[in-house]
C-alpha positions in Angstrom: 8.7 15.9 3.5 9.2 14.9 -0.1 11.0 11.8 -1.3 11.6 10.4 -4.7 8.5 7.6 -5.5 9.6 4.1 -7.3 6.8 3.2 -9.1 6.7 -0.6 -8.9 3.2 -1.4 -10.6 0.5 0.5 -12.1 -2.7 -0.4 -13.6 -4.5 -1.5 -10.2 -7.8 -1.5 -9.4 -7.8 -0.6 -6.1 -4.8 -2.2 -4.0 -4.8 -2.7 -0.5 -3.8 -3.9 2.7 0.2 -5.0 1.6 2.2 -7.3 3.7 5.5 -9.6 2.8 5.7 -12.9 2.1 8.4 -15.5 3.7 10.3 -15.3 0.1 10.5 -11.9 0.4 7.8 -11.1 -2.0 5.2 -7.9 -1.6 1.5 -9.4 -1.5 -1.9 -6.9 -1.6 -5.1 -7.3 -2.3 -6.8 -6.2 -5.3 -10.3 -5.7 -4.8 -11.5 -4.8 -8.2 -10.6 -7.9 -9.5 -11.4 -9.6 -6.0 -7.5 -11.6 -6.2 -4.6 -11.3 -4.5 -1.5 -9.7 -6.2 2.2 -10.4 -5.8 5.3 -8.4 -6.3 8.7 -9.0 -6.8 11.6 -7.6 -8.7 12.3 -10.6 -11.2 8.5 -11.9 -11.6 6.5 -7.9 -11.6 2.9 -8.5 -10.6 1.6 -11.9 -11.1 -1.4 -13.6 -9.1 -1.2 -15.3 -6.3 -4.8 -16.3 -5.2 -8.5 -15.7 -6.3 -10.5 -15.1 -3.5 -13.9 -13.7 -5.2 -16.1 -10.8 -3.3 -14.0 -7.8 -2.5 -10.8 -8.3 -0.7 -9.9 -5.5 1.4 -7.0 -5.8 3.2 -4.2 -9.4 3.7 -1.7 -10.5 6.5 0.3 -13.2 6.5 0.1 -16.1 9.3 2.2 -17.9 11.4 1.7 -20.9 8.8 2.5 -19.0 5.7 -1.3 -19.0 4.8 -2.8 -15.2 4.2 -6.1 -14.0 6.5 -8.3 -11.9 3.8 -10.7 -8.9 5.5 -13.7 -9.9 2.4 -16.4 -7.1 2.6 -18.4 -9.7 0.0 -18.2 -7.4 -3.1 -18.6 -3.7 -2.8 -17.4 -0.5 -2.9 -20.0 2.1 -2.9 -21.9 1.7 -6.2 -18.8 -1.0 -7.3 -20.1 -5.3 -7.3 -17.9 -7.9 -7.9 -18.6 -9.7 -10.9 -18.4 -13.3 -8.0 -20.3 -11.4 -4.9 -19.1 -13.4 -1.4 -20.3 -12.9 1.9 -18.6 -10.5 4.3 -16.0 -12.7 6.3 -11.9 -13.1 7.2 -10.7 -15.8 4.8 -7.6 -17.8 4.8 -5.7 -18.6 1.7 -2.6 -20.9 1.2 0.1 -20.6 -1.3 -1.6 -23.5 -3.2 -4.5 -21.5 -3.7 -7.1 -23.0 -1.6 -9.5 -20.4 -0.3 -11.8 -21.5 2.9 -13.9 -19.1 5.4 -12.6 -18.6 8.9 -15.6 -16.8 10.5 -19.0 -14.5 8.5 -20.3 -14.2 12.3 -18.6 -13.5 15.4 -20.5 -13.6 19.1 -23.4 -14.3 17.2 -23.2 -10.8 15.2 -22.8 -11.1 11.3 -19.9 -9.3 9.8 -20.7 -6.1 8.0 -17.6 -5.5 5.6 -14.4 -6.3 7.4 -11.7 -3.9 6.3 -8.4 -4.0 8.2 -6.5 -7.1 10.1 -3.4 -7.1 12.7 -2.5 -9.5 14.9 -1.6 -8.4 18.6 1.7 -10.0 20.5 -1.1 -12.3 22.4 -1.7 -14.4 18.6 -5.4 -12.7 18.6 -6.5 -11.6 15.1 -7.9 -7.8 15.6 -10.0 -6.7 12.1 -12.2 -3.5 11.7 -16.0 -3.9 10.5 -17.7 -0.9 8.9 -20.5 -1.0 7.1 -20.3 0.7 3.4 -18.6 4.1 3.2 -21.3 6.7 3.0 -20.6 9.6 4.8 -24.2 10.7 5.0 -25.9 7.5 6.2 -24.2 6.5 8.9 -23.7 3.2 10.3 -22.3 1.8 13.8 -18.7 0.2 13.1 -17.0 -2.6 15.0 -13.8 -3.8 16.3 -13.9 -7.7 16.9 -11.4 -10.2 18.4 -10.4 -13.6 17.2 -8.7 -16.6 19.2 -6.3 -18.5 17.5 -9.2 -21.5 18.4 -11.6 -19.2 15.9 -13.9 -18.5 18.6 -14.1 -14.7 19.3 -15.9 -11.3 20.6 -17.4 -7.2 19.8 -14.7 -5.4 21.8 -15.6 -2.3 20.8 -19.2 -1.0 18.5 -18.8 3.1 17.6 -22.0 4.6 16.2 -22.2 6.3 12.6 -18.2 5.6 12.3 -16.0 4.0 10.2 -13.2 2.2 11.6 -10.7 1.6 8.6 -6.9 0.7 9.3 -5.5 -1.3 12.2 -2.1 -1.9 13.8 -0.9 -3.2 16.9 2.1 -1.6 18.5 4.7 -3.0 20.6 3.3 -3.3 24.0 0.1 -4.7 22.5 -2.4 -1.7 22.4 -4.1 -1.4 19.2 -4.5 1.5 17.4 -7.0 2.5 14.7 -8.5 4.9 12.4 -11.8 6.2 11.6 -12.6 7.7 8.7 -15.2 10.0 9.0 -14.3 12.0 11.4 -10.3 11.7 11.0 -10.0 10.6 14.2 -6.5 7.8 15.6 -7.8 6.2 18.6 -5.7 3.7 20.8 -6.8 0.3 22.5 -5.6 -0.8 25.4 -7.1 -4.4 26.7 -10.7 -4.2 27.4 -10.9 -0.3 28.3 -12.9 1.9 25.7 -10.6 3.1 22.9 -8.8 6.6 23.7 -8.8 9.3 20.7 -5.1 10.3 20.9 -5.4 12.3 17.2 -7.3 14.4 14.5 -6.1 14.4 11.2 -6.1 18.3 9.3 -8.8 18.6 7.4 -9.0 16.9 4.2 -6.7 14.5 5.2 -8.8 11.2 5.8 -7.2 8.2 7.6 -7.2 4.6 6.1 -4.6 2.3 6.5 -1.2 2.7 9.2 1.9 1.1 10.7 4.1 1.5 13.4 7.6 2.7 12.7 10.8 0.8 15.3 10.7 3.7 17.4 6.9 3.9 17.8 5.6 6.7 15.2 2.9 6.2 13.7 2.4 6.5 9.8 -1.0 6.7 8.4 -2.2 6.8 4.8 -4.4 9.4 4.3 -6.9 8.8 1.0 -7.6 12.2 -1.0 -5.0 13.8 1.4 -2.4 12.9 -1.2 0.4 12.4 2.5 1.3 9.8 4.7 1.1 11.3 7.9 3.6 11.1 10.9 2.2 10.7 14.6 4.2 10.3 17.9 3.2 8.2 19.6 1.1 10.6 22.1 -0.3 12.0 18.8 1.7 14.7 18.2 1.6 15.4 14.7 5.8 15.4 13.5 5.5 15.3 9.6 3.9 14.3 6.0 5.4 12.8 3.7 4.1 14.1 0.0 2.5 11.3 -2.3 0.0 12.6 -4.5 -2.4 10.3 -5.5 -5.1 8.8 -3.3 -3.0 6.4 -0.9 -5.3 3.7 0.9 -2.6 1.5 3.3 1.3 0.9 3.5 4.0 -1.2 5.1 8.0 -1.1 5.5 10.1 -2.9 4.2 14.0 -2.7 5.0 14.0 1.2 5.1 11.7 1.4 2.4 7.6 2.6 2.5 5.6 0.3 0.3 2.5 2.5 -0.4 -0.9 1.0 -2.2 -2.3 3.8 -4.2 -5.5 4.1 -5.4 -4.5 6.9 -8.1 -5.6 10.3 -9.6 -8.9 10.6 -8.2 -11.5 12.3 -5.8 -14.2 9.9 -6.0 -15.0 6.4 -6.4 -17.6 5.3 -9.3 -19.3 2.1 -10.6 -16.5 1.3 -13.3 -14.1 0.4 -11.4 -11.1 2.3 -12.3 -7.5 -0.1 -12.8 -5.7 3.5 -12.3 -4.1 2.3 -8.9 0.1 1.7 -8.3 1.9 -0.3 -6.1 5.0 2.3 -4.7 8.2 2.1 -3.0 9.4 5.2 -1.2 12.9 5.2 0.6 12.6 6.8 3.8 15.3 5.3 6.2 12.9 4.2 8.3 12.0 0.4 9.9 9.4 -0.5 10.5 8.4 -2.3 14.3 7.9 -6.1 12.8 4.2 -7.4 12.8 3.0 -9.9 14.7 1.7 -13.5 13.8 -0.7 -16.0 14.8 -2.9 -18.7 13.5 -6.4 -18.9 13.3 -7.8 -22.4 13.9 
């Protein structure tokens, strides 16, 4: 499937994890220059909050305030110029910036990634460690109540759990990197792999379309990739580029893009765009809660 791109923004350095503000505005994460980034047809990109570290991914919350996956600074040989720890943060529109949790159940946070929140008002966020395909670390799914307390629901060895959605019924689905793999959640049973991407095509952020499809970002696969929801693979739609996470909006895709590349170095490339595909799709609305 191809369909014409709108390029909103370019220049990033490495956007992520979009969602919409109550005004209607885009908001993403730019971890290269650890902030948060907002969009909107009369304004263009302008700042919206200076969280430090690396952010990696941002949802808004029942309150209007934004929860903020912070992996504390890195990716691969990249360091933030203000290194954080690895956390979920929450930020309000008047910029104030304060830690919700670094630990959960007594496990320290590696480098949260992804966030959703289910029907139930629990906050659900990935936590891999560093990507490095050839050293391996266990990655973790954890649970937060909206009192901030919270739980491991789910360690994988050597993986890396990247994007995370909820769908309608409440199961959660997720991605994992490494081996390409969509797996589904449902309550406390052990995730179910329902997918492989093709080769090539690696898995990193997703949503759920109204009528339950699933439509996954693949990074260096250059496609967002279409899923029943059994799995089935139904169709790509053609990007280019290296898209890392995405979210509709009234019929439209809104795709983060990390740009022309194959690999990530040190210098921390500002080659990313912010994109607006019209596909004539909704999108199932998210979910939101509060986190005490």
């Amino acid at each position: 499937m191809r369909r014409p791109i709108d390029t909103l923004a370019e220049g990033l350095g490495h956007p992520e994890g979009p969602d919409v503000l109550p005004d209607g505005r885009i908001v993403f994460v730019e971890t290269y220059t650890s902030k948060v980034l907002a969009w909107s047809e009369d304004r263009g990109i302008h700042d919206y909050v200076d969280c430090g570290g690396g952010p990696n991914a941002c949802l808004l919350g029942a309150a209007g305030e934004l929860y903020i996956t912070q992996n504390g600074g890195t990716v691969g040989a990249w360091r933030a110029e203000v290194m954080g720890r690895p956390s979920i943060q929450k930020a309000w529109p008047d910029g104030r910036v304060e830690e919700v949790v670094a630990e959960v159940a007594g496990i320290a946070l590696q480098a949260p990634n992804d966030l959703t929140f289910g029907p139930d008002g629990r906050l659900y966020f990935t936590d891999p460690a560093d990507y490095l395909p050839n050293d391996r670390k266990p990655g973790r799914i954890f649970r937060l109540e909206p009192d901030g307390s919270g739980a491991l629901i789910e360690e994988v060895p050597d993986a890396y759990p990247n994007g995370i959605t909820a769908e309608a019924d409440g199961a959660i689905v997720w991605v994992e990197s490494y081996e390409r793999g969509v797996y589904r959640k449902r309550g406390d049973a052990p995730s179910e792999r329902i997918a492989v991407l093709p080769e090539g095509h690696i898995p990193d952020g997703l949503k759920v379309a109204a009528d339950g499809d699933l439509w996954i970002t693949t990074v260096l696969g250059g496609t967002v990739d279409i899923l029943a929801p059994d799995g089935t693979f139904r169709d790509s739609l053609e990007t280019g580029g290296a898209p890392l996470n995405c979210l509709f909006v009234d019929g439209d895709l809104i795709i983060t893009d990390f740009g022309d590349r194959t690999e990530v170095p040190a210098a921390a490339p500002m080659d990313g765009r912010l994109w607006r595909v019209a596909v004539g799709v909704v999108g199932m609305p998210l979910f939101r809660g509060s986190i005490g």
